[in-house]
N, CA, C and O atoms as a Tinker XYZ file with bonds, in Angstrom:
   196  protein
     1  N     17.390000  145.775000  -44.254000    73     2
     2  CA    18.631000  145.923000  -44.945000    64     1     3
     3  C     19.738000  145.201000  -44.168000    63     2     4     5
     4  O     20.261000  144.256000  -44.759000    81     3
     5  N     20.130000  145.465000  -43.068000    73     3     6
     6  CA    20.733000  144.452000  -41.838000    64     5     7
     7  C     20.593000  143.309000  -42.475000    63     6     8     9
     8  O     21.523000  142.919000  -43.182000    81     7
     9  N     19.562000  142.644000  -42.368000    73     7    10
    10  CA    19.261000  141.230000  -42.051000    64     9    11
    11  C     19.741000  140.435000  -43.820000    63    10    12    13
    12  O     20.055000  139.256000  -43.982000    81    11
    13  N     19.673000  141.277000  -44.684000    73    11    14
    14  CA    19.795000  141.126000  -46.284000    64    13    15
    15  C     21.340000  140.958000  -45.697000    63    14    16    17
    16  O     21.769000  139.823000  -45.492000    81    15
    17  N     22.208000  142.196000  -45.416000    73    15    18
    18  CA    23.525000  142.151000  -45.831000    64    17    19
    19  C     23.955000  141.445000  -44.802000    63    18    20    21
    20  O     25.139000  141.183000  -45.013000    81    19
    21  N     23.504000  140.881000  -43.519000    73    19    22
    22  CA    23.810000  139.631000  -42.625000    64    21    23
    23  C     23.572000  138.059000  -43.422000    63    22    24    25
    24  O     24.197000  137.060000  -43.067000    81    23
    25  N     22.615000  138.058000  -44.483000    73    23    26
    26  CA    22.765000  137.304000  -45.105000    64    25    27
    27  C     23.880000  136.571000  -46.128000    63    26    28    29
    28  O     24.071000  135.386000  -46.398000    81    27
    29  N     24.668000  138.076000  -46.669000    73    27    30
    30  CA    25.073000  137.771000  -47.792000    64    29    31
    31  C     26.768000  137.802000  -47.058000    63    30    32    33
    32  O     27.576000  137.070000  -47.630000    81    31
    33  N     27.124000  138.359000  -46.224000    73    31    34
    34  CA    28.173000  138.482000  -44.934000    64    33    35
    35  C     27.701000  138.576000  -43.347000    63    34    36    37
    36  O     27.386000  139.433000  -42.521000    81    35
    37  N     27.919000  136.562000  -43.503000    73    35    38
    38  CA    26.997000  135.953000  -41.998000    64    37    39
    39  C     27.961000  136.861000  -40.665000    63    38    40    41
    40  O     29.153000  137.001000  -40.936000    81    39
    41  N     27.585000  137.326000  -39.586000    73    39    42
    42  CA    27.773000  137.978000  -38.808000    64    41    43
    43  C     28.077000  139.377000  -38.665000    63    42    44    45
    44  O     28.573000  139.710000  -37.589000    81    43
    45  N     27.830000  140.484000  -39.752000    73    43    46
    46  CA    27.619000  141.742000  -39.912000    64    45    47
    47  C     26.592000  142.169000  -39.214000    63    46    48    49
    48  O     26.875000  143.183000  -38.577000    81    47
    49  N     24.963000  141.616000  -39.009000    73    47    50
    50  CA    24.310000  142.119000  -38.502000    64    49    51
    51  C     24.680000  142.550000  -36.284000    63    50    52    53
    52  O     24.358000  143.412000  -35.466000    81    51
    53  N     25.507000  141.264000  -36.325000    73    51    54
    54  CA    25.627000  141.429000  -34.809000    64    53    55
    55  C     26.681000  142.312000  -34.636000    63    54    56    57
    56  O     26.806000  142.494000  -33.425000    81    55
    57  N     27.522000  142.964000  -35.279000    73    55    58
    58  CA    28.235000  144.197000  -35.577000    64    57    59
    59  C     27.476000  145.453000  -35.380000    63    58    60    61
    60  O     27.812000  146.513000  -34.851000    81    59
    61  N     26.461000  145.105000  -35.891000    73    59    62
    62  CA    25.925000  146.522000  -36.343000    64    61    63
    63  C     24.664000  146.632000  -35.373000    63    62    64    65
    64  O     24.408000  147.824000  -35.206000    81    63
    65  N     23.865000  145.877000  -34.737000    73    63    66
    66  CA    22.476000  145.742000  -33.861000    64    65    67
    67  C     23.411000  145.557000  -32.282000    63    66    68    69
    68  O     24.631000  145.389000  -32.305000    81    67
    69  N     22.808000  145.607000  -31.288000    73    67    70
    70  CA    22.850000  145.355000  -29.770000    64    69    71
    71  C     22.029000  144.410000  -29.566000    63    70    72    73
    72  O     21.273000  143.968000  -30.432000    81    71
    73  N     22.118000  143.901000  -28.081000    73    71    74
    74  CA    20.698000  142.876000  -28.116000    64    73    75
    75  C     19.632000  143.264000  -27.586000    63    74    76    77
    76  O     18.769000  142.472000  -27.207000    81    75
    77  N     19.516000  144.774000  -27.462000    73    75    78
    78  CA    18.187000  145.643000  -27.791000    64    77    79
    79  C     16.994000  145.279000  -28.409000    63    78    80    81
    80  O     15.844000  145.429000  -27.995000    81    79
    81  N     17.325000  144.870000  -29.264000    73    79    82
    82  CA    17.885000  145.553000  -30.821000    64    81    83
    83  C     17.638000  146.943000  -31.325000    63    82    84    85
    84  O     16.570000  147.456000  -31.659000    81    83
    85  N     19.208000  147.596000  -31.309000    73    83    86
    86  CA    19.196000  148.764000  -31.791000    64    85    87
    87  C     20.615000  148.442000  -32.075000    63    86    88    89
    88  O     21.345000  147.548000  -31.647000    81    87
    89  N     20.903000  149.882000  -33.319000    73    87    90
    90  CA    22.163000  150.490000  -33.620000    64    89    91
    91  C     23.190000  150.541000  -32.619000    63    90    92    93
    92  O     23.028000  151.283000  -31.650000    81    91
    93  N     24.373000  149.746000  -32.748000    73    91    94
    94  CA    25.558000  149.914000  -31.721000    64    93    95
    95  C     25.467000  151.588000  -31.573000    63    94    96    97
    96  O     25.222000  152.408000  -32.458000    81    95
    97  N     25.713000  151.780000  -30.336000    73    95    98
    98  CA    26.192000  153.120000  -29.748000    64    97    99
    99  C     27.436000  153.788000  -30.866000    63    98   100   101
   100  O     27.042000  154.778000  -31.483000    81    99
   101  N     28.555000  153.434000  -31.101000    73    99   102
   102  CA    29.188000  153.816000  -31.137000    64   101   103
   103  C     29.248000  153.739000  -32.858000    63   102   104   105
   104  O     30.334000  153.937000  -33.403000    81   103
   105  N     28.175000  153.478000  -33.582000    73   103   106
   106  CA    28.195000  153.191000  -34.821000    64   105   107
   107  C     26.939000  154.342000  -35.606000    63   106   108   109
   108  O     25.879000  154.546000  -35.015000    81   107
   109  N     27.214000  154.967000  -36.865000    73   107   110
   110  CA    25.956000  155.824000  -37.421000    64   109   111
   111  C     25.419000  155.353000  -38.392000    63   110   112   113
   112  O     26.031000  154.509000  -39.046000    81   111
   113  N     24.257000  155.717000  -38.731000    73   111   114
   114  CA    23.702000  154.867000  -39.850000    64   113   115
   115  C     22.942000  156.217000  -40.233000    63   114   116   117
   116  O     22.334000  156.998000  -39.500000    81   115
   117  N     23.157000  156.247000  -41.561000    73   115   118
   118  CA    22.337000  157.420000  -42.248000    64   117   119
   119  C     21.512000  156.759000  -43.772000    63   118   120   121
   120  O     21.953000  156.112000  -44.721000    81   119
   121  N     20.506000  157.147000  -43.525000    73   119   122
   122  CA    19.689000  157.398000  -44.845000    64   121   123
   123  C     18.958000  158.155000  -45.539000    63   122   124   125
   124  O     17.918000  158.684000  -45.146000    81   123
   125  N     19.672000  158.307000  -47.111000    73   123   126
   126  CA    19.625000  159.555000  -48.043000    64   125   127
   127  C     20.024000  160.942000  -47.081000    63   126   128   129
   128  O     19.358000  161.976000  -47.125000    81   127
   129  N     21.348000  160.740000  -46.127000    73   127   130
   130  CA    21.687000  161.725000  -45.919000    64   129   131
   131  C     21.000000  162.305000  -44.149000    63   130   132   133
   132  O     21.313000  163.329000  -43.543000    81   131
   133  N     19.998000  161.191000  -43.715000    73   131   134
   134  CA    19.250000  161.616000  -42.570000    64   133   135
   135  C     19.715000  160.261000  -41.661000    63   134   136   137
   136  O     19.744000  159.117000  -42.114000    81   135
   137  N     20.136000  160.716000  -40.037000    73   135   138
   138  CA    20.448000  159.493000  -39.447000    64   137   139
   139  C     18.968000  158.832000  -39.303000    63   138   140   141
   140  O     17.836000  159.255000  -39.540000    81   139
   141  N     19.410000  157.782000  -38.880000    73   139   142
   142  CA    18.649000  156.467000  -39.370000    64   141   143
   143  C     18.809000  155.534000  -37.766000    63   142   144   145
   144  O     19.745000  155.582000  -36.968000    81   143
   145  N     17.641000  154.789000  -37.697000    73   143   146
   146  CA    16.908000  154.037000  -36.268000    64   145   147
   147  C     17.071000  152.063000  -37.393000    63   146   148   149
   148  O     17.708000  151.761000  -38.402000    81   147
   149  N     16.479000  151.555000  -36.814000    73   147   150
   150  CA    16.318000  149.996000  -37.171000    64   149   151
   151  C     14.333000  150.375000  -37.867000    63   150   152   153
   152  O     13.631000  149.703000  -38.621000    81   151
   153  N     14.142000  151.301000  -37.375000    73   151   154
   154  CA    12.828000  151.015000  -38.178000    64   153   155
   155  C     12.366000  152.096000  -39.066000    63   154   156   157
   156  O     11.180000  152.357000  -39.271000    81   155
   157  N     13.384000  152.712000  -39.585000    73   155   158
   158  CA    13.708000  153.356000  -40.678000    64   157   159
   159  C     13.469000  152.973000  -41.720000    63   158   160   161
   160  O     14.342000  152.227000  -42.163000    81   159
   161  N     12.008000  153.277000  -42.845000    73   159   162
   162  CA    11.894000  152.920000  -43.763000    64   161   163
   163  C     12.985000  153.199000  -44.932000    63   162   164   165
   164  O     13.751000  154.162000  -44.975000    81   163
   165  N     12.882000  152.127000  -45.881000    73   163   166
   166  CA    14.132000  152.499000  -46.618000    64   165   167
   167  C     13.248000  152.288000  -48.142000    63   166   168   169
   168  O     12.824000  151.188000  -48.495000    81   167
   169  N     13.097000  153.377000  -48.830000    73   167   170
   170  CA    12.717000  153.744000  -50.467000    64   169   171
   171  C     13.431000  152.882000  -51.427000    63   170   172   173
   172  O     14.618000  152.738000  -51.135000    81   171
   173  N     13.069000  152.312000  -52.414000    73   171   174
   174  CA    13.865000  151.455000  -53.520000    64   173   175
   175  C     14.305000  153.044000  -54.123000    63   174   176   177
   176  O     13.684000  154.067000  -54.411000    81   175
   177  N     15.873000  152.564000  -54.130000    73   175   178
   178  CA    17.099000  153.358000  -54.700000    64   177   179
   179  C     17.409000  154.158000  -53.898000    63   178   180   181
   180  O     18.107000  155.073000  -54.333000    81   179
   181  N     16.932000  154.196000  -51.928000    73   179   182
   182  CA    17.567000  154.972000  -51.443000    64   181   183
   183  C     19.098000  154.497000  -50.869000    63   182   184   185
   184  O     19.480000  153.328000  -50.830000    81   183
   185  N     19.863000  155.657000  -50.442000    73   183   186
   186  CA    21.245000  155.546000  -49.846000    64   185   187
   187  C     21.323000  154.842000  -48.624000    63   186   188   189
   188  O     20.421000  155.258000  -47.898000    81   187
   189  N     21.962000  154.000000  -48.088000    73   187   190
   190  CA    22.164000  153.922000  -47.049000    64   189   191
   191  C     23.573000  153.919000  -46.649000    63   190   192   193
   192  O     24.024000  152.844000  -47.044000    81   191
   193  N     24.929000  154.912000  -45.780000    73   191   194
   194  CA    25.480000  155.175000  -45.264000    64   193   195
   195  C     25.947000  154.883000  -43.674000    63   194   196
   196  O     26.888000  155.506000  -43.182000    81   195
């Protein structure tokens, strides 16, 4: 999902990843309501927050 919406708005992903690669510290990522990792499967029509 990152890498889609880094596509469509070039430099969002390095906003949002470390050079880990993981979730900035200081940033949350939830899906359908559950926090969320980079290898967080994501369901067609789920939320992401």
């Amino acid at each position: 999902m990152i890498d889609e919406l880094d596509r469509h708005c070039p430099g969002m992903g390095d906003r949002i990843r470390d050079t880990r690669p993981a979730i900035r510290k200081h940033m949350n990522v939830f899906v359908d309501g559950e926090r969320a990792g980079l290898a967080t499967p994501l369901a067609p029509g789920a939320e992401v927050w």
